[in-house]
N, C-alpha and C positions, 0 to 999 in steps of 0.2 A: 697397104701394109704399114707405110709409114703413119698412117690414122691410126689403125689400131694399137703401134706402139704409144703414140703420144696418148693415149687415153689410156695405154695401161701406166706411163709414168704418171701421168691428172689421180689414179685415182690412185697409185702407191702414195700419193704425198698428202691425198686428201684423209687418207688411213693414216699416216704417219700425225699429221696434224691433229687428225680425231681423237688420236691417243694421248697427246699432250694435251689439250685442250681438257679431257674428261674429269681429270681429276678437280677441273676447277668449275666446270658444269655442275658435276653431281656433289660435289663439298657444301656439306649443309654451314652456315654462317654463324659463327659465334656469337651469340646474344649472349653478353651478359646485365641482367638486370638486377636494379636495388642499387645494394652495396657490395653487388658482386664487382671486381673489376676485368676485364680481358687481360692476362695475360700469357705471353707465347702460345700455348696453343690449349686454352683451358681458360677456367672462371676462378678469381681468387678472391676473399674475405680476409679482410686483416680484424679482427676484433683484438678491440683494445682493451675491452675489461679483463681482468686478469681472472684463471680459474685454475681449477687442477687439471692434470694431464686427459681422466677420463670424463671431466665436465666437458672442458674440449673438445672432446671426440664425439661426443654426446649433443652438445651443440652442431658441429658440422651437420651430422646426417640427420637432425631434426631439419635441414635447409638441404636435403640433398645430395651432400659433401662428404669430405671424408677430412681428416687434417692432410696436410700439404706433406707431397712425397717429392721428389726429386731425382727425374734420370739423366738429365743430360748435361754436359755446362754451358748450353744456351742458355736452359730456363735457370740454371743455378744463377748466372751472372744475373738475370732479368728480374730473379725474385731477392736476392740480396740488395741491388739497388732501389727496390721498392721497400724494403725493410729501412734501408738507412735513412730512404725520404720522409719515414714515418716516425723517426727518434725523434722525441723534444723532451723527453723527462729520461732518468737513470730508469724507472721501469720498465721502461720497452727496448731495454738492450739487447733484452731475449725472448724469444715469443718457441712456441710449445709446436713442433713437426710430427708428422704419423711416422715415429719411427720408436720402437718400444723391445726391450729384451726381448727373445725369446728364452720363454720357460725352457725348453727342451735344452737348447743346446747354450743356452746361455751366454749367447754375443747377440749385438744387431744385425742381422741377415737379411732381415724383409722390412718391406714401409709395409704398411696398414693395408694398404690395399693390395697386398701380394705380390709388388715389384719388388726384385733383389735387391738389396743394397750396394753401392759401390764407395768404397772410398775413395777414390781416385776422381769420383765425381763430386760427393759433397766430403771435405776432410774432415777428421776431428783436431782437434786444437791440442797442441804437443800435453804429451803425457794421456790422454782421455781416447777412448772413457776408462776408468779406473772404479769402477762401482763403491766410492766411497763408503766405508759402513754396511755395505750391504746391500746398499737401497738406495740404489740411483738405478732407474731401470728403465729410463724413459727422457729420451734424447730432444733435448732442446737447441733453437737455432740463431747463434750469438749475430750482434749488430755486423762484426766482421769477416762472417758467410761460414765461420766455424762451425761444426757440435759440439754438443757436453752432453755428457748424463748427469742426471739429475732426478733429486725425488720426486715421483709421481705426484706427492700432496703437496707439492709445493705449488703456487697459482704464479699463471706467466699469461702473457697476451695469448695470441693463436694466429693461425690462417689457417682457413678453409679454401678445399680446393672441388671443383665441379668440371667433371671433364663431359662434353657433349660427343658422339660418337655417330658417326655418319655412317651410313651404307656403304660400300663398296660396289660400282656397277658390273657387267656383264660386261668383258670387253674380248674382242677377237682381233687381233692381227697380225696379219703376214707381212714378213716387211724382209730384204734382201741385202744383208751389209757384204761391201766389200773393202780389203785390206791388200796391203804390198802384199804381206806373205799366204793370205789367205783369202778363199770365197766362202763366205756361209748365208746359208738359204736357212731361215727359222719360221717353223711358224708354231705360233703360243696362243693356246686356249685355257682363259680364265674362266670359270664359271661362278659364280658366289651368287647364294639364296640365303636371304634375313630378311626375318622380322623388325620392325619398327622398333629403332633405338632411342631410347627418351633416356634425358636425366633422373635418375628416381625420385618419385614425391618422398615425400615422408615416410618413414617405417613401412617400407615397401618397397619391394625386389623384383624389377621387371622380368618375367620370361621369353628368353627372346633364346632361336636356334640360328645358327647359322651353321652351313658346310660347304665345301671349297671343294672342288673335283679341277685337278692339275694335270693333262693329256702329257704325255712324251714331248721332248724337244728333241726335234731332229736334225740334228746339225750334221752336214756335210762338208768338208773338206776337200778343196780341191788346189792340187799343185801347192803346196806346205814347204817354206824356203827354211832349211834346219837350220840355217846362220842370223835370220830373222828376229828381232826382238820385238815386235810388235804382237800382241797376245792372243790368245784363240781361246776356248770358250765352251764345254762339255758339261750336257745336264750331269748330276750329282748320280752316282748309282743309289740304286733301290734300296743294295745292302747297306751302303754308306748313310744315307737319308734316313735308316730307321736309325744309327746308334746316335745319331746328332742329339744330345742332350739340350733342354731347354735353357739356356743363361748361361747355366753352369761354363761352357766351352768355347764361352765370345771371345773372340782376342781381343776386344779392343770394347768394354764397358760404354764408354761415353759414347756410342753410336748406336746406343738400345733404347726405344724408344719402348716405354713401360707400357704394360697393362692393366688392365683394371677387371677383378675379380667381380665388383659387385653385380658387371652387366653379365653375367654369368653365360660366360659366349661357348659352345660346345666343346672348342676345340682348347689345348689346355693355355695358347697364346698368341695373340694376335697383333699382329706387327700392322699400324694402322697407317705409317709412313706411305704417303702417293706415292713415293719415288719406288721404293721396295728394290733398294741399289743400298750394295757396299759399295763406303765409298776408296777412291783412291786413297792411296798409304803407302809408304816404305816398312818393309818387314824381311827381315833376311837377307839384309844387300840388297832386295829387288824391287822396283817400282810398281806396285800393282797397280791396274787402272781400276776406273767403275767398272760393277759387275753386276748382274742382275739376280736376286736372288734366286737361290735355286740350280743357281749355275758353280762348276767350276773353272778360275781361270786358270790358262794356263800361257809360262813364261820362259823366257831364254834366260839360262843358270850366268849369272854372270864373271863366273870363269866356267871352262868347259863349254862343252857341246851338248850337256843336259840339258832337260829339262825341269821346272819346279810349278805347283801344282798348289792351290787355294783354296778351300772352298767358302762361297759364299752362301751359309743358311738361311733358311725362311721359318718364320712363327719363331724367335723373332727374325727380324733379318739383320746378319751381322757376319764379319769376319767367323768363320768356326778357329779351333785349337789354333794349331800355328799351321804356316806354309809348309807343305809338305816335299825338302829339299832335299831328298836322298839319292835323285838324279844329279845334284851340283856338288857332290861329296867326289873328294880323289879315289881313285878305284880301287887302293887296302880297304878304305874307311867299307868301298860299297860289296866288296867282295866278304868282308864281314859281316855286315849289316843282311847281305840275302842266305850268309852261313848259319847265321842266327835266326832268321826270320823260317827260312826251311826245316831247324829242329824242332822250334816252337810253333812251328804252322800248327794250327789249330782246325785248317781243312778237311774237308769230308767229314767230320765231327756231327753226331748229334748235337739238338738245341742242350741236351742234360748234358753232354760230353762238355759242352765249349763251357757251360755254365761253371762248372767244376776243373779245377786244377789240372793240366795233365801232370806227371809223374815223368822224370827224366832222370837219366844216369848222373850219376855227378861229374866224371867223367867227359859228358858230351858241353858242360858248362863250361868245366876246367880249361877245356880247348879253346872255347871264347871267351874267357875273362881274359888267358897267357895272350893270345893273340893283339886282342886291344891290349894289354898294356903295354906290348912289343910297341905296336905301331903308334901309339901316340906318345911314345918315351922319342922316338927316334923321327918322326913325319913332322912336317911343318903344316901348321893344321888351319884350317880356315871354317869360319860358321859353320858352315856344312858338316865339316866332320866333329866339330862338338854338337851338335845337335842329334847328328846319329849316331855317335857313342852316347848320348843320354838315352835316347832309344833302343838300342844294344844291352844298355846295363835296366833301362824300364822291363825288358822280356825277362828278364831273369827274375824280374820283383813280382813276376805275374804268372811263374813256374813254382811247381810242388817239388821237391826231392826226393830220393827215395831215400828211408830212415833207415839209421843204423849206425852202431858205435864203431862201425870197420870205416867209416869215409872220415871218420875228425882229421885224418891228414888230408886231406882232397880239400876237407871244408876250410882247413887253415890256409892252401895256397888260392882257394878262390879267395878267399877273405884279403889276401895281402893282395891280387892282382885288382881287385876291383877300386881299393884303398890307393895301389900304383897309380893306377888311369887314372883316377881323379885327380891326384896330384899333380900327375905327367899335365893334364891339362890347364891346372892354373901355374905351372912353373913358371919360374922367370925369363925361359926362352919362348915361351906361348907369350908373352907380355904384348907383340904388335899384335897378335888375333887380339885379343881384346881390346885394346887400346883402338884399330880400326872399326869397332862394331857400334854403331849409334846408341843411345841409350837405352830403348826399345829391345831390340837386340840381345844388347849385351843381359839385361834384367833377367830376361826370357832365359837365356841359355847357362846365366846364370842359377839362376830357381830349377831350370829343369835338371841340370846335374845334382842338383843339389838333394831332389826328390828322387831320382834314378838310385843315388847312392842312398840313402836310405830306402825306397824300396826292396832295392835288389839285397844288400845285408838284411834287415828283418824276414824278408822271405825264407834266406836260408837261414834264418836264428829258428824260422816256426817248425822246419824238416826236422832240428835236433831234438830228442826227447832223453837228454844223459844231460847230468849238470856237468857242468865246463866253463873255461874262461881262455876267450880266445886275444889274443892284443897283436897287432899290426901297426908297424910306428912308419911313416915317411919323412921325406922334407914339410909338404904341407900340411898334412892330413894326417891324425893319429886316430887308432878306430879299439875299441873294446867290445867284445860280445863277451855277457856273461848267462849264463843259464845256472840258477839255482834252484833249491828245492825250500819251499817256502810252508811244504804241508804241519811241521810239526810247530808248537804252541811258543818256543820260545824263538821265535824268526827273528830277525833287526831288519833292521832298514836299510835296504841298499846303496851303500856308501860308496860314490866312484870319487876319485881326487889324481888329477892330472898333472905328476911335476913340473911337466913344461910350460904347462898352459896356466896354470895354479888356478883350474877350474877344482872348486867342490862342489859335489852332486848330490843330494839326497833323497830315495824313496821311499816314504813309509812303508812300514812293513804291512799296512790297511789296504794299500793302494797294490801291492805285490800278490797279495792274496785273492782281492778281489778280484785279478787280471791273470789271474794263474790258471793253468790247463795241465790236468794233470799230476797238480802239484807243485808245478815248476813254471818257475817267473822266466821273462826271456827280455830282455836288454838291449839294446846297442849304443853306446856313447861313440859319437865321432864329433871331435876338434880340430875346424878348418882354419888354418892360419891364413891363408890369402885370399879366400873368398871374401871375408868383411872391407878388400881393400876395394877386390874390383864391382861391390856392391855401393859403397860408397862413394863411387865416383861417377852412377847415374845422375843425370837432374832430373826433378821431376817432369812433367811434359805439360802441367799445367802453366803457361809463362805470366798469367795472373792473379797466382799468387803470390802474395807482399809478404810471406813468409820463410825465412831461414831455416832448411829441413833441418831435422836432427842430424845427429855425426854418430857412425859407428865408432864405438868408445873402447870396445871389446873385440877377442878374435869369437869367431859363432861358434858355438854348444849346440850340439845335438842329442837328442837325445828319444828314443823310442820304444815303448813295451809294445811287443809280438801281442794282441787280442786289444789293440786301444789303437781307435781311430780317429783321435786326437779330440774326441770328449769330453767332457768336465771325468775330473779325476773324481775318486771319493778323498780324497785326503789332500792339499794341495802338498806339493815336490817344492822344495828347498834349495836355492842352487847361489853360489860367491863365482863373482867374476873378477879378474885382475884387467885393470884398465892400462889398455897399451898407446891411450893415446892420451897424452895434455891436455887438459882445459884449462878457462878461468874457475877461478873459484867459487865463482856465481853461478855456472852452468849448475843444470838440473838432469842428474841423473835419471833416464824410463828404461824398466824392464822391459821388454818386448820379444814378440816373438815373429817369424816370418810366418806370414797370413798367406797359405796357399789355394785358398778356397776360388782366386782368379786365375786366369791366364799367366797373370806377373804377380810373384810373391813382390806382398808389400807389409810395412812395419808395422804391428799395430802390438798396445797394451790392454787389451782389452784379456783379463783374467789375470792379470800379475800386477803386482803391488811392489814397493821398495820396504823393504824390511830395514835395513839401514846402510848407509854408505862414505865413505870418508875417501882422500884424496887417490889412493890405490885401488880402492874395489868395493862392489857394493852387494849387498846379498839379497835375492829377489824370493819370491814366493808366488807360484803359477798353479792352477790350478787344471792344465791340460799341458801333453808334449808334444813339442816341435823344434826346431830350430830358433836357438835362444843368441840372443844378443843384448850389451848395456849401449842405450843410444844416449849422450849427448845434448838437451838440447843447450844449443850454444847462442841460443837468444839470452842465456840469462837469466834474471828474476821475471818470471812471466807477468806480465802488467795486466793489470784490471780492466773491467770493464769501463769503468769510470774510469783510471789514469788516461788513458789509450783515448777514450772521446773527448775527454779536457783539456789533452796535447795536441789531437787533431784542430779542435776548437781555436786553444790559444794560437798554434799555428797560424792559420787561415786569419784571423782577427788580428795579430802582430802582422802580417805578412801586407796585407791591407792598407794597416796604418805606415810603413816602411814606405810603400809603392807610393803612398801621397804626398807626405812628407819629401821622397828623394824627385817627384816629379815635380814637388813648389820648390824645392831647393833648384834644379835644373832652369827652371824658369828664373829665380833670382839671379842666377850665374850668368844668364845673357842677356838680360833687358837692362838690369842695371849697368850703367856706363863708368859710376862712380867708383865701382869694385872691380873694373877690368885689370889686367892683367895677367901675368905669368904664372902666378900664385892661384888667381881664379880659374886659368884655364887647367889648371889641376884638378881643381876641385870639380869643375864640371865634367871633367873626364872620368874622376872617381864614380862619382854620384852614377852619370850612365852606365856603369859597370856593375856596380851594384843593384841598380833599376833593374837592368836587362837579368841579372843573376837570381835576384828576387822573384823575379816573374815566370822566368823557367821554372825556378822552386816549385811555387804556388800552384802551377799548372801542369806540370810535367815531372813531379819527381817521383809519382806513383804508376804513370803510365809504361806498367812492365805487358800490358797485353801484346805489344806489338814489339818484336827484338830489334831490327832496326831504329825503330821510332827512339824506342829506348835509349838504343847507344849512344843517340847522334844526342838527344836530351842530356844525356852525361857527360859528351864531350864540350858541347857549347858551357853547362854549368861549369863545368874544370877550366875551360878559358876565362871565361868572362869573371870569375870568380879570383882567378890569377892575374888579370889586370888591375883589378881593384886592388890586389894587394901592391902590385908592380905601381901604381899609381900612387898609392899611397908613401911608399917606400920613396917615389919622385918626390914628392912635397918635404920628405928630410934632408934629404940632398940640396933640393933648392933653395931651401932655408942655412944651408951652411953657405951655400955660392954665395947668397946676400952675406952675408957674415965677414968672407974673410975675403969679397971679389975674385974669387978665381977667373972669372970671364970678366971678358969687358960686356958694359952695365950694356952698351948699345947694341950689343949683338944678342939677339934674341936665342934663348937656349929652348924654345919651345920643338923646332923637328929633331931634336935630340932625344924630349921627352917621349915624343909620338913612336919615334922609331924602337926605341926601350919600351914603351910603357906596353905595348899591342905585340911587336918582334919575339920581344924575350916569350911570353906566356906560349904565344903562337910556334917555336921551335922546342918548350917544353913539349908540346899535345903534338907534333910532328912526331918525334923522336917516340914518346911514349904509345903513341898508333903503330908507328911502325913496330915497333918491339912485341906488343900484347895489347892490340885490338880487340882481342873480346875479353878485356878487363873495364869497358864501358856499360855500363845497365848488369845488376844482378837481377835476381829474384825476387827480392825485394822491396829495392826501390833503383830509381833511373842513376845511380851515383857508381861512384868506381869500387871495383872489386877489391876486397884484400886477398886474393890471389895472387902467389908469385910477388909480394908485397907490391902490386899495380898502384894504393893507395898511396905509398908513398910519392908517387910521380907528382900530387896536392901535396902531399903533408912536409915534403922535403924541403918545396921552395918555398913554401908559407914559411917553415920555420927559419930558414935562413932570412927572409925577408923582416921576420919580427926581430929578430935578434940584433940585424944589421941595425934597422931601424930604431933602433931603441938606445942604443950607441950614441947613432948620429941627436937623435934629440936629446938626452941626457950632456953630450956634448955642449951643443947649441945654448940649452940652456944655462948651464954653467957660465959661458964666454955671456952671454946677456948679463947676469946677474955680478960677476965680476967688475966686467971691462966693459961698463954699458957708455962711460966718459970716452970710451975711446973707440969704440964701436961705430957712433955715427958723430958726423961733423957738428959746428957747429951753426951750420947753415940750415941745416934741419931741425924741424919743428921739435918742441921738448916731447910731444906724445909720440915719437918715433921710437923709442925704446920702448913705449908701454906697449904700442903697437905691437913689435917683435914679438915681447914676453905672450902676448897673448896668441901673434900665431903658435909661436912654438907651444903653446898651453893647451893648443886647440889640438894639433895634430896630435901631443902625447894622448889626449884622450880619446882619438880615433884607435890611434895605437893600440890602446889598452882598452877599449871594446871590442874593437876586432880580434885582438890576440885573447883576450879571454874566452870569448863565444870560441874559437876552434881548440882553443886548450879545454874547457870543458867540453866539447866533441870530442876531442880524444880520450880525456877518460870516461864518457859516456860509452865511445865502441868499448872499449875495455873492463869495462865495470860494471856498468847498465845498471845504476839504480836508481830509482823514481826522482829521487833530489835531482841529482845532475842532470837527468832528460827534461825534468822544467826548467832548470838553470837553462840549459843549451840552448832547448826552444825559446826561452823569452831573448835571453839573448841576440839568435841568430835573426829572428823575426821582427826585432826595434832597434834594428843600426840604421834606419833609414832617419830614425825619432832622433835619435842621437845624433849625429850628424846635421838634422835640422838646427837643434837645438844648441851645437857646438859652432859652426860655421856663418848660424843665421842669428839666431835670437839673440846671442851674445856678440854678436859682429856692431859694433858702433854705426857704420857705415849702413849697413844694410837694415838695421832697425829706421836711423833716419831716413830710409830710402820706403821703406815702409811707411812711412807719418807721412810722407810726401804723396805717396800714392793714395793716400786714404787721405788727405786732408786734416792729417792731426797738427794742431799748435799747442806749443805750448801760452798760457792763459795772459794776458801783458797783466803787469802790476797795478795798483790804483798810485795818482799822482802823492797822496797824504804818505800812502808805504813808500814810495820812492823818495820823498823829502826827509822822512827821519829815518830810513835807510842811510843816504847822504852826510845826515847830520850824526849820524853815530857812524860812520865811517872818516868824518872828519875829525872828530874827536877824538878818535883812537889813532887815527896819524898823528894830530897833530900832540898827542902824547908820546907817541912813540917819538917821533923826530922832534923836540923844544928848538933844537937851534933855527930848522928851519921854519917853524912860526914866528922866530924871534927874526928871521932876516926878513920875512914877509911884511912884519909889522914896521922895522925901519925901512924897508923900500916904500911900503904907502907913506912911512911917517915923511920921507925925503919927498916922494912926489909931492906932496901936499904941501910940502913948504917951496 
């Protein structure tokens, strides 16, 4: 018996092994030949010649190819750094990607080869795309991993991309996990038959079928501990599994691996990942593990004794919608939520019933709009219950009414309770729900209220068929339905103007007609005053990019016609927003709108343009509606292609020369004997401070991929940058000690300096950790936030350090150039005054290139324009030059310490120039002085006689 067990564990693991193993058996090997190169999981072309968008394309798939798409930010980061290794001329800043308008709907939505596009995976570059002129309709790929649009007939580099596509084997196994709170017995049969996948030759389309037959997973359950957080694990239902949309429903973009249309594969998407695992993530408070696709997980609510529910899709494989948390909701919220769910059940339905609207009283609404708005004015609410009131007010946006001019009082108190709840939800006493929600989260449940309430009002704006004008005012939320009648010849243009908000709205009266039913346009403006705050206050989730998101500048505009599902308008809408937030005066106002086409509404301008704008408000023009906002960006005057690789450049090339210079200055500071001292041991102190601050720069002040790495980069640069200053500020001080003797001359004042010069900086970066630690590393770059003014924690004691300093040597000098007779004795040598003069000379001009470079830094963050950021950079980047050249090359001491080391003399004279040198040095004394040639000439005349 015991035999037969151990061979049935031999060959459980030799199955478990088999199954790992396959994917790397049958993995056909990435050849790429030519000028193809490999990378991440594909063949890439960078051609250099430059052509137009459709020579390009044209090119690729003469080789096979297609131009380069991009799904994930592996390959994004992989293919950006192979782009920048390939810049050496301004031409190939940008090179030409398979991503191009569509005609139809008139944004980028698809690459070339039929994968979706995501923003969130490759960005576009603030304000873009903005289809300049008309005709920018085809998206190129900047040196700094950006987009742009751009005109098609414009000629740019390229990449081609050639994806090779492997078989997938026949695999079968039974395999047994067990867990503290659960046993599950699985067993999974794959089946997959295809044909022979090649890369396509030339103008030619391989035929290739493939189809997949997926058996039942039968999981069993035994002894389930309900206090348990460890996860369990149910195949996806049949009903469920048919309404899984393809792409459309991912939660989570960056973990979709693309398809490719041209190998024209049966089925409409094939997920070509070995793993074929969602992966782990936080979503909803809750930790989800790996899961396999196909599967739903399932988790312990983490408050309560619910449960919450995941699913993970296949073709592709990915997170589907959100987690589904209506078991971790308080029991108003869920008591609600199944009141709702029971009117609008859609059960026992024909396929033509469910297709089509059902029809409810207005009345059985009424019940549940008053109810939510009771309980979320009064409940303290948690994820859970905003998530299922946007679901509560979703069924209403997905319900018909029944029509009639006897309900417009019914319609007016749904209208105010729906307008309540949303309010009741972003109030100022919901502030810790949101403030607890990670940014994920918060985005999510953000957008989806935000769609809830605009579904649920337009749904019932489409029941009314009478012109009316309904208004609903709250704390947060101001909402207007109007319904007019647009059939006769002299219409206007739908003019909303909001006092509060001092939104103006305009729809032609082209766009009302064409969108009209019946004759009658249909409306909703809503004005959310605290939604733009707590949108604002996501980061984005990419931590590698080096760029400053925009800033909500506005409160959001909404605005939607009943028969427009958010399509290119025929006339574009008109709309001024009043700016409720400050900027510089350099920031660059973007129209924008919230792009709901994901999971997470995200920001985009892609169909509105700025019409004009001044320091109050700026008025945009859009050519579709949705949720409208003026974003901010607060980088400033946007920089070129060219400033931005010039400044990188000068950087790196200043930064270089700095590091060699302060490492032969470091060397002169200890070898030489002849320039020891108190004074030296300054300088050598400086110098390594600045070395070490230099080198962090160089290496580290880009490295935003990793947050920790980041922070601790910021912290060291804030030390080490603050001793150099603290070091330097010693060397004025020490120069007055010499001056007026405050210490006696024998007692060494150097563990004075050490303790000050290292202490001081080192109880700044104490204090300012302890306060706001995650004011180290932005988004950016590895340097300190100006959040909660963190910046100042540098900029405070730099300034008092220049200011102190500058005292003290203006001082110093003075007392030199006065009182230099009485300064030093007469025991010392007469070059001891010129000496002084020159340290003091030396130090003011540390002084004053150090205190400039961070004075032009500071009006660089504050002004940001192309001048000042070359000033700044040459600046910051040749204090090591300077310094050389202040301390060394002009040092008496140390240049002769130099000739010594290299052998340099100076040349001895010939004996004929030393004799009438002599002779006319004699001559002129004995001019100057008669008497004494005249006593010279009676002392020989006396000896002689």
């Amino acid at each position: 018996m015991s035999a037969m067990n151990g061979l049935h564990v031999l060959g459980v693991r030799v199955i478990l092994i088999t199954t790992l193993l396959l994917p790397f058996v049958f993995a056909k090997q990435l050849e790429c030949l030519g000028q193809w190169q490999a990378i991440h999981r594909a063949c890439y072309r960078f051609d250099e010649i430059p052509k137009t968008w459709q020579a390009a394309s044209d090119s690729c798939r003469e080789d096979g190819g297609e131009l380069m798409s991009i799904s994930s930010r592996v390959e994004f980061m992989k293919i950006k750094k192979a782009v920048q290794a390939r810049i050496n001329k301004e031409q190939m800043l940008t090179w030409w990607v398979g991503l191009k308008r569509n005609n139809e709907t008139r944004r980028f939505d698809k690459w070339i080869d039929g994968g979706m596009f995501s923003a969130r995976v490759t960005r576009w570059s603030p304000g873009e795309p903005n289809n300049r002129r008309q005709k920018e309709n085809c998206a190129e790929f900047k040196f700094d991993g950006k987009l742009n649009d751009k005109d098609c007939t414009m000629e740019r580099p390229f990449v081609c991309e050639l994806v090779e596509i492997t078989q997938r084997p026949t695999i079968q196994t039974t395999a047994q996990a067990t867990t503290e709170a659960s046993t599950t017995k699985a067993t999974t049969i794959l089946t997959t038959t295809a044909g022979e996948i090649t890369s396509p030759k030339p103008n030619t389309q391989p035929d290739t079928t493939l189809t997949t037959k997926k058996l039942p997973v039968v999981v069993e359950e035994v002894g389930e501990d309900p206090t348990s957080t460890s996860a369990t694990f149910k195949p996806i239902p049949q009903e469920e599994e048919e309404d899984l949309s393809i792409y459309k429903d991912c939660f989570d973009y960056d973990k979709i691996v693309k398809s490719r249309k041209k190998n024209k594969m049966s089925s409409n998407m094939i997920h070509f990942d070995t793993s074929n695992t969602c992966p782990s993530m936080v979503a909803s408070e809750i930790s989800w593990p790996n899961t396999e696709g196909g599967q739903v997980a399932v988790m312990q609510c983490k408050r309560g004794t619910g449960k919450a529910t995941f699913t993970c899709g296949q073709n592709p494989t990915c997170w589907r919608a959100t987690p589904d948390v209506s078991g971790c909701a308080s029991q108003k919220f869920q008591q609600i939520f199944k009141k709702a769910k029971k009117i609008f059940a859609t059960k026992n339905r024909t396929t033509s019933e469910v297709e089509a609207p059902q029809e409810f009283s207005v009345n059985e609404t009424l019940v549940v709009s008053e109810t939510l708005a009771q309980i979320t004015e009064k409940e303290t609410v948690s994820v859970a219950d905003v998530i299922l009131t946007s679901q509560v007010m979703a069924k209403l946006g997905k319900t018909k009414f029944t029509k009639g001019p006897g309900n417009k009082k019914e319609f007016k108190k749904i209208f105010k309770n729906v307008v309540k709840t949303g309010s009741n939800l972003v109030s100022h006493n919901k502030s810790s729900t949101w403030s607890g929600m990670n940014a994920n989260d918060k985005a999510r449940c953000a957008t989806g209220l935000l769609v809830a309430m605009e579904s649920a009002t337009v749904s019932m704006a489409h029941s009314i068929d009478y012109p009316v004008s309904i208004e609903t005012h709250d704390e947060n939320i101001d909402m207007q339905l109007r319904v007019i009648n647009v059939s006769s010849e002299d219409t206007q243009p739908m003019v909303y103007e909001e006092g509060k908000s001092d939104v103006k709205f305009s729809i032609p009266k082209e766009t009302l007609q064409k969108l009209s039913k019946g004759g009658l346009a249909k409306a909703v403006f809503m004005t959310h005053y605290k939604m733009a705050d707590i949108l604002d206050e996501r980061s984005p989730e990419e931590t590698d990019e080096n760029v400053i998101q925009p800033k909500i500048a506005s409160y959001i505009f909404s605005a939607t016609l009943d028969g427009n599902d958010h399509s290119r308008l025929p006339e574009p809408i008109t709309f001024t927003m009043k700016h409720v937030h400050s900027f510089s005066s350099n920031s660059v106002p973007l129209c924008s709108f919230l792009n709901m086409s994901g999971a997470v509404g995200t920001w985009s301008q892609d169909g509105c343009q700025v019409v004009s704008t001044d320091a109050g408000e700026t008025t945009c023009q859009c050519d579709h509606l949705t949720n409208f906002a003026i974003l901010m960006d607060v980088q400033g005057v946007e920089m070129t292609d060219v400033h931005s690789f010039m400044l990188r450049f000068i950087t790196i090339v200043g930064c270089v020369i700095s590091l060699v210079c302060l490492f032969i200055c470091f060397l002169t500071f200890n070898w030489f004997s002849a320039i020891q001292g108190e004074r030296n041991s300054i300088h050598k102190n400086l110098v390594f401070c600045l070395f070490v601050a230099e080198l962090l720069f160089l290496v580290g002040i880009d490295k935003t991929g990793d947050k920790l790495t980041c922070g601790l980069v910021a912290g060291f640069l804030h030390y080490f940058f603050l001793t150099a200053f603290t070091w330097m500020l010693l060397e004025g001080l020490h120069i007055v000690c010499m001056l007026v003797q405050v210490f006696d001359a024998s007692k060494s004042r150097l563990p004075y300096y050490y303790f000050v010069g290292y202490g001081f900086p080192l109880a700044i970066i104490a204090v300012s950790a302890g306060v706001f630690y995650q004011g180290y590393g932005t988004d950016r770059f590895c340097w300190l936030t100006t959040e909660r003014y963190f910046i100042w924690s540098f900029a405070g004691p730099v300034a008092v350090v220049l200011l102190v300093n500058a005292v003290i040597l203006v001082y110093a000098m003075s007392t030199v150039c006065r009182h230099s007779e009485y300064v030093f004795n007469s025991k010392e040598k007469p070059s001891s005054g010129d000496n002084m003069r020159a340290w003091i000379q030396g130090a003011m001009a540390i002084e004053v290139i150090l205190g400039l470079t961070w004075v032009f830094g500071y009006c660089f963050i504050s002004q940001e324009t192309i001048a000042l950021a070359y000033i700044f950079t040459i600046l910051n980047s040749l204090q090591g030059l300077f310094i050389f050249c202040f301390h060394c090359i002009l040092n008496k001491k140390v240049i002769k310490e130099y000739k010594r080391i290299f052998h340099i003399t100076k040349r001895p004279a010939s004996s004929t120039q030393t004799a009438s040198l002599m002779r006319k040095q004699g001559t002129s004394y004995e001019m100057s002085n008669p008497s004494h040639s005249h006593s010279l000439t009676n002392s020989n005349a006396e000896s002689k006689a």
